[in-house]
Each structure stands twice: as structure tokens, then as C-alpha cells.
DOMAR-149638 format. One record per residue: x, z, y of N, C-alpha, C, O in turn. Coordinates in pm, whole numbers, plus 50000, padded with zeros to 5 digits. Atoms other than C-alpha are relative to their C-alpha. Layout:
BEGIN
XZYXZYXZYXZY;...
// end
This chain:
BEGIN
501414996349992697201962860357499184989449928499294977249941;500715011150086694801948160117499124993650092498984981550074;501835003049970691461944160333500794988750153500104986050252;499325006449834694231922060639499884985449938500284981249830;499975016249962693691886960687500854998750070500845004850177;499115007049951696861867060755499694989250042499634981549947;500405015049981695841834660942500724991650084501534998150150;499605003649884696981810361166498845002450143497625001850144;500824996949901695861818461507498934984950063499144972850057;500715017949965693021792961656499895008550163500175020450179;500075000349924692381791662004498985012550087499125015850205;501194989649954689401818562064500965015549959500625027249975;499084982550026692301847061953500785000850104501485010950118;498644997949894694501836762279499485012450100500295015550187;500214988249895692871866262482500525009649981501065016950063;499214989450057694031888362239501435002149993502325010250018;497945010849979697311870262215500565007350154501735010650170;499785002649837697321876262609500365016050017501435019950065;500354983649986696341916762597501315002349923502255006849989;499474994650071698401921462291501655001050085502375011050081;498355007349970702091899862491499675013950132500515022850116;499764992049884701321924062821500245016549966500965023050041;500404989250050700361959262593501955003649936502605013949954;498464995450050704261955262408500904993450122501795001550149;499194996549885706031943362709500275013250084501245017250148;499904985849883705141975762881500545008049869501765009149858;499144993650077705771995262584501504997949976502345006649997;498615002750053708901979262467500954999150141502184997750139;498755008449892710501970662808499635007750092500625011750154;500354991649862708771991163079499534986150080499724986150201;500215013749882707591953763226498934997049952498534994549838;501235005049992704571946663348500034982950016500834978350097;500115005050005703631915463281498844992850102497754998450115;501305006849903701451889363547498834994249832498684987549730;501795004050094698211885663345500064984650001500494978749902;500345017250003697531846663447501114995549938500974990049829;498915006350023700951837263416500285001249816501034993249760;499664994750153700951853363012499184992849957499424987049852;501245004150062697541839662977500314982150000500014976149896;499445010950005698891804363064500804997949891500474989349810;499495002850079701711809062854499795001849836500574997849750;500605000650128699751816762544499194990349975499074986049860;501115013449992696951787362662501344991449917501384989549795;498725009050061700691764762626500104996849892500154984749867;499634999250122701241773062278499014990649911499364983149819;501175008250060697591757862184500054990250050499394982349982;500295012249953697991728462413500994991149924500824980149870;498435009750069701461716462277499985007349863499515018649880;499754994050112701941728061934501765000149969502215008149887;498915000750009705631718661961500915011650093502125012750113;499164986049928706231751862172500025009449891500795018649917;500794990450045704841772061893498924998749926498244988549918;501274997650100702281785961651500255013949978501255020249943;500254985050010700661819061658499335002849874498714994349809;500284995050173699841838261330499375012550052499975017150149;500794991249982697121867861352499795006149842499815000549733;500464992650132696241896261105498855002750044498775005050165;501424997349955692341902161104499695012649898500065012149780;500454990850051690931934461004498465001250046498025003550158;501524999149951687021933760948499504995250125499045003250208;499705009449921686871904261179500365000850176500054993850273;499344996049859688721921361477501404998549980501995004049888;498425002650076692551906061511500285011050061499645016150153;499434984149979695031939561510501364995450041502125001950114;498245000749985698451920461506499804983450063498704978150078;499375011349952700061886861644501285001149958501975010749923;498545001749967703051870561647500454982949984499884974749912;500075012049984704571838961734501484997649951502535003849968;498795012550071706861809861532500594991750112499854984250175;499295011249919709201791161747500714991349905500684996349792;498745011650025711751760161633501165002450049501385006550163;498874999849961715141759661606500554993649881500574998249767;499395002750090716941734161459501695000649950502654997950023;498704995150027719971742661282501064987249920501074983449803;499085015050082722691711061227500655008349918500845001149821;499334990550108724481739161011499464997349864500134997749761;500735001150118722131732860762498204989749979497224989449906;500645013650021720251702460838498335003049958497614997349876;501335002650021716931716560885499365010650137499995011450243;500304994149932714821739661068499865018149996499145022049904;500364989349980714841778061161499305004450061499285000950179;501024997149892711961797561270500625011950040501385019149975;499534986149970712381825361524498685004049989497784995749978;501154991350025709661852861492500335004450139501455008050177;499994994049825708801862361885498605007049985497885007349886;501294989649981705901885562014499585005049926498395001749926;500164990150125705501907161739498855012950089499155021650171;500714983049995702761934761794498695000249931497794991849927;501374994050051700231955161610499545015850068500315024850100;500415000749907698181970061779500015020249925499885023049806;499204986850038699162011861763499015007149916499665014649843;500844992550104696182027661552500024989049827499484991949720;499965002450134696922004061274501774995949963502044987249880;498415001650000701202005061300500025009749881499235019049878;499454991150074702572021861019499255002049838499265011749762;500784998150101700142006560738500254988749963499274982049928;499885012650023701671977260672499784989450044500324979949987;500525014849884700361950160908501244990050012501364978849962;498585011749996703951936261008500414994949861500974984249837;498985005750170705011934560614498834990749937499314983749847;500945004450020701821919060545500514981050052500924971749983;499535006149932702521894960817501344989949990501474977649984;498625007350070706131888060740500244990949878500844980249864;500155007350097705431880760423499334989449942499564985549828;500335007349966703261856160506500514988850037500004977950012;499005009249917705731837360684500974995549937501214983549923;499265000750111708201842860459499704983849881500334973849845;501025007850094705811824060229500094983750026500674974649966;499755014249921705501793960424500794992850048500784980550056;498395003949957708841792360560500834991849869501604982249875;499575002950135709651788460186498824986649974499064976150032;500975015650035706851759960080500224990150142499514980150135;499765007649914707871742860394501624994550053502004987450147;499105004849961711141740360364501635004850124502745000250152;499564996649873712261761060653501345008749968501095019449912;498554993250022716051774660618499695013550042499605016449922;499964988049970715601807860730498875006450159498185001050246;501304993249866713551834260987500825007550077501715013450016;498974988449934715351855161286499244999150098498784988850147;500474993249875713911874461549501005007250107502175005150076;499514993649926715291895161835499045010150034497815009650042;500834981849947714311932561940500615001850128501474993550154;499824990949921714871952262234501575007449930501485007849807;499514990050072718201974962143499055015350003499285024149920;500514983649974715892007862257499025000849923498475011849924;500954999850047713201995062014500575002749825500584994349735;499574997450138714642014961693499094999749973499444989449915;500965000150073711332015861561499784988149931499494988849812;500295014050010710921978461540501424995249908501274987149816;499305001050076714261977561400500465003649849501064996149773;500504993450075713802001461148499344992949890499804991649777;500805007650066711161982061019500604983449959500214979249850;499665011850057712911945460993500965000449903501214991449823;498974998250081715731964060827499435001749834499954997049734;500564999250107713311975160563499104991549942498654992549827;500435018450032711731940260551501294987149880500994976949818;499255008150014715521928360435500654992650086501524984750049;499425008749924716271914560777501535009650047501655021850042;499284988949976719421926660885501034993050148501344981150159;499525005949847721221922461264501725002150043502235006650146;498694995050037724811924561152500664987150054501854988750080;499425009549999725571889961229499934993550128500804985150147;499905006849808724811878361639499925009050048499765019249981;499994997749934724831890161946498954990950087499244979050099;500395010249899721991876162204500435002450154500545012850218;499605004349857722991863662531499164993950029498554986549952;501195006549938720651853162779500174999350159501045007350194;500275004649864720071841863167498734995250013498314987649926;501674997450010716441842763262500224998550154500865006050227;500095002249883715581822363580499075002450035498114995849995;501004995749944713461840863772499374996950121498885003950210;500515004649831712491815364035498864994849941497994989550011;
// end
């Protein structure tokens, strides 16, 4: 999309950040998300910068998309990988380019910065989302995620 602003996110977009992480949990997962507890963990991201950095698309100065950069360093190759987490645009502007916009953004920077490579994780029930990273070039041929999620 020509008229989308790719930016880094600043601190006055975490509400959106907050709406957007609870709006694709329920879609993508059927899980409701605690409001404070999301809204905290998006405050986090701005307090520490070493959790994270959020990236926003702005359309006619209302943000439509998010999505957040994590760290991961890889001794394989002696540098750093970003994962791409919370991915959503927001459903009246899906399907116009926003994520490729987005990606390529990252892409961008990942590259002038040095950064070995980008990998995300989906949902398996979220073919749509998959769909789309496949036609980005990403492709999910190569892991398996495993996870344990302490829920105390």
C-alpha cells in the first residue's frame, strides 16, 4: 500500500498495541485475553527495550497493523535473529498489503543491521496467516515449535 506508514512504534500507540494483542488472540486462538495483564505486557516492551520493539503501519494518521521484534541470538551464526510475534492488521484493511508492506520493512532493517535472519510462528489453524508468509518467501519446512507455558 502506497499511502501506509511503516514506523517504529512510540509509546502513545501501546493502546492500540493492547486492543490489537487481545482482537487476534480471540480470533486466532479462541483466548480471551486479561486486558491489564496485555496492557502491562505491551507497557514492558517500552520500559525495557531489550524485551522488544514494536513496528506500526499508519494509515491517514490512524495505526491499522502492529507487530513485534524479539532477539534471538544464534551461536550458529554468530549473530542475531529476529522473531516476528503479534502480527495483526486490523480486518477492513487485511488483504491490501499491510503485512507485505510491513515485512518488508523489516526485512530492510534486518539487512542494514546486520541481523542473520527473521522467523515467526503461527497458529497451525491459522492457514490464512500462513498463506501469506509463504507468499512473503517465508517458508515452515524446517522446525517444529515446542513449548510449556507456566500458567501460575
Amino acid at each position: 500500500m502506497s499511502n501506509v506508514l511503516i514506523r517504529p512504534a512510540v509509546e502513545a500507540d501501546a493502546g492500540a498495541i493492547t486492543e490489537f494483542q487481545i482482537a487476534m488472540a480471540h480470533e486466532t486462538e479462541d483466548m480471551v485475553l486479561d486486558r491489564e495483564i496485555c496492557s502491562k505486557g505491551v507497557q514492558a516492551v517500552f520500559d525495557n527495550p531489550s524485551h522488544g520493539r514494536y513496528f506500526v503501519a499508519e494509515l491517514d494518521g490512524r495505526v491499522i497493523a502492529s507487530t513485534l521484534v524479539t532477539y534471538e541470538w544464534s551461536d550458529w551464526r554468530n549473530g542475531v535473529v529476529w522473531w516476528v510475534q503479534s502480527v495483526y492488521v486490523i480486518p477492513e484493511e487485511r488483504g491490501k498489503g499491510v503485512y507485505s508492506d510491513l515485512y518488508r520493512h523489516l526485512q530492510s532493517l534486518s539487512r542494514e543491521s546486520g541481523v542473520k535472519g527473521i522467523r515467526l510462528y503461527v497458529d497451525k489453524r491459522n492457514t490464512t496467516a500462513q498463506q501469506v508468509y509463504e507468499k512473503l518467501g517465508m517458508n515452515g519446512e524446517h522446525y517444529h515449535l515446542y513449548e510449556w507455558m507456566n500458567d501460575t
